[in-house]
N, C-alpha and C positions, 0 to 999 in steps of 0.2 A: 506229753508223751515223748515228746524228743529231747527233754531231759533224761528219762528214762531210760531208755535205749541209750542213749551215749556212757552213764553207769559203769554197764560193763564192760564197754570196750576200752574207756579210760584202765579200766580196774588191768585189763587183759594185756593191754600195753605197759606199765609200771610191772606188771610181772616179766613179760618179755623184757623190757630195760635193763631188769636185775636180773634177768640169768643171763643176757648179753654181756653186761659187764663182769658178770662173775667169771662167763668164761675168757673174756680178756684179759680179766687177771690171770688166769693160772697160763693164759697162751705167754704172757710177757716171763711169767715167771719161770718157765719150761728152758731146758737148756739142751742141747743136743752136744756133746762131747765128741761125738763123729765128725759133724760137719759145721760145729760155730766156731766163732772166734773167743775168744778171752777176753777180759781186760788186762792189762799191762799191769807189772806187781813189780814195785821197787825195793830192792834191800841195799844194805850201808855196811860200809866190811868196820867190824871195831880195829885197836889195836894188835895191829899183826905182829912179832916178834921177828926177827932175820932164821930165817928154815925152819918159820912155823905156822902154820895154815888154820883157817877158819874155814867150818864146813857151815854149808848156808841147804839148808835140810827145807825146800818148801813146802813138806805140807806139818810140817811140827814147827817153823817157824810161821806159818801164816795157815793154820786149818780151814780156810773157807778158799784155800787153791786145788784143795783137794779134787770137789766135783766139774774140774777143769781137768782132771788127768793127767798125761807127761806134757809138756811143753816141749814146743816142735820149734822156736827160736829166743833169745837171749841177746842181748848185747852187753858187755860188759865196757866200763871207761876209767881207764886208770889214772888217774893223774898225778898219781904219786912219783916218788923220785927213784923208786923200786921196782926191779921189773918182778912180772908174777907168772905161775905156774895152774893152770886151769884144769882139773879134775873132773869132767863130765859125770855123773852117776858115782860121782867117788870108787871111779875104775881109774887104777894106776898106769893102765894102759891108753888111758884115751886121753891122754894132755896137750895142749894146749899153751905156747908161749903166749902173754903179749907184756910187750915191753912198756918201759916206764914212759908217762907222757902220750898216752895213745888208748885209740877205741877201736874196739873187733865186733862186728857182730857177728852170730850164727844162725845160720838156716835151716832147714829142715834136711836140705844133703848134704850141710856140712855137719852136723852133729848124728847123721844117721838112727832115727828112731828119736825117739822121747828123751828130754830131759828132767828129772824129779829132784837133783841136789846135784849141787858143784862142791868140790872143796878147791878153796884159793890157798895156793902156797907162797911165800914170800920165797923168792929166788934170789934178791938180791942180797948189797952187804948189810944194810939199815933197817931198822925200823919205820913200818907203814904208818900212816899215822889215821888216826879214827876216822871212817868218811871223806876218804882220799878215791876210794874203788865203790863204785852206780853197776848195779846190776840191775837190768830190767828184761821179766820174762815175761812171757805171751805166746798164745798158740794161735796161729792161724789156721782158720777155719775152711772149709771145701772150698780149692778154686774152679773154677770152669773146667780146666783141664780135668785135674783130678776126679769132677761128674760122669764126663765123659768119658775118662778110661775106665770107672763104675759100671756105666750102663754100658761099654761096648763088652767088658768083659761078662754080663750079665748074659747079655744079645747071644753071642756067641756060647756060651753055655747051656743054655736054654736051644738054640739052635742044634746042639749036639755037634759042633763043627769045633 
C-alpha cells in the first residue's frame, strides 16, 4: 500500500518540476529594457578615406541590439594615426572630437539620452586603416539612485504634494 500512495505524489512532483523549470526558462529569458543592463556590442571601423565617414547603424548592423533600445554609453578607441570626428544619432550637431592615439568614453550625461548610430568622420590628413577604431556599446541598467528618484517621485505624486 505505501507503494501505492507514493504513485502519485512522485507523479505530482515531476509535474511541479517541469512547470518550475519552465517558468525559469521564460524568467532567464525575459528582458526588462527599463531597468537591465545589456551586454557589450563590439564594432570595427573598415577603411575610412581623409573627409570621409563610416556610419555604424546598430540595429541594421547587428538586429538582435534592437530589443535593448537606445544605448545610454559607448566608448570608442582610436588608435590610429588620424584624428576623428564623432556623430551621435548622425546629428551634425552633436560631435565629438577624439584625437589620434586615444580612448573617450561616454555616459549617459555626456551623451544626453540614447544612442542608436554614430557616424565616424575622418578629420585628419590620411587614411584610417581597417580595425584601427573599437567601438563598444552597452546600456546600463537601473542604479539605486535612479530607483529611488522613481519611487520618491511616485511617493509624492500619489501624495498629491
Amino acid at each position: 500500500m505505501g507503494n501505492i500512495s507514493l504513485a502519485p505524489q512522485r507523479a505530482n512532483e515531476l509535474i511541479t518540476k517541469k512547470q518550475n523549470a519552465t517558468y525559469k526558462q521564460k524568467e532567464s529569458n525575459s528582458y526588462s529594457r527599463k531597468y537591465e543592463s545589456s551586454p557589450v556590442f563590439s564594432f570595427q571601423n573598415a577603411e575610412i578615406l581623409t573627409g570621409k565617414n563610416e556610419l555604424f547603424d546598430f540595429f541594421r548592423d547587428k538586429p538582435k541590439m534592437e530589443k535593448y533600445g537606445s544605448f545610454s554609453n559607448f566608448t570608442i578607441q582610436n588608435v590610429s594615426s588620424q584624428n576623428i570626428q564623432v556623430f551621435l544619432n548622425q546629428a551634425t550637431d552633436r560631435v565629438f572630437f577624439i584625437p589620434a592615439s586615444t580612448s573617450r568614453t561616454f555616459e549617459k550625461a555626456d551623451i544626453q539620452g540614447g544612442v542608436q548610430s554614430l557616424i565616424i568622420k575622418n578629420a585628419g590628413a590620411g587614411t584610417i586603416d581597417a580595425d584601427t577604431i573599437t567601438l563598444e556599446v552597452f546600456k546600463v541598467g537601473e542604479q539605486i539612485e535612479d530607483a529611488f528618484k522613481r519611487l520618491h517621485k511616485k511617493f509624492f505624486k500619489l501624495g498629491g504634494l
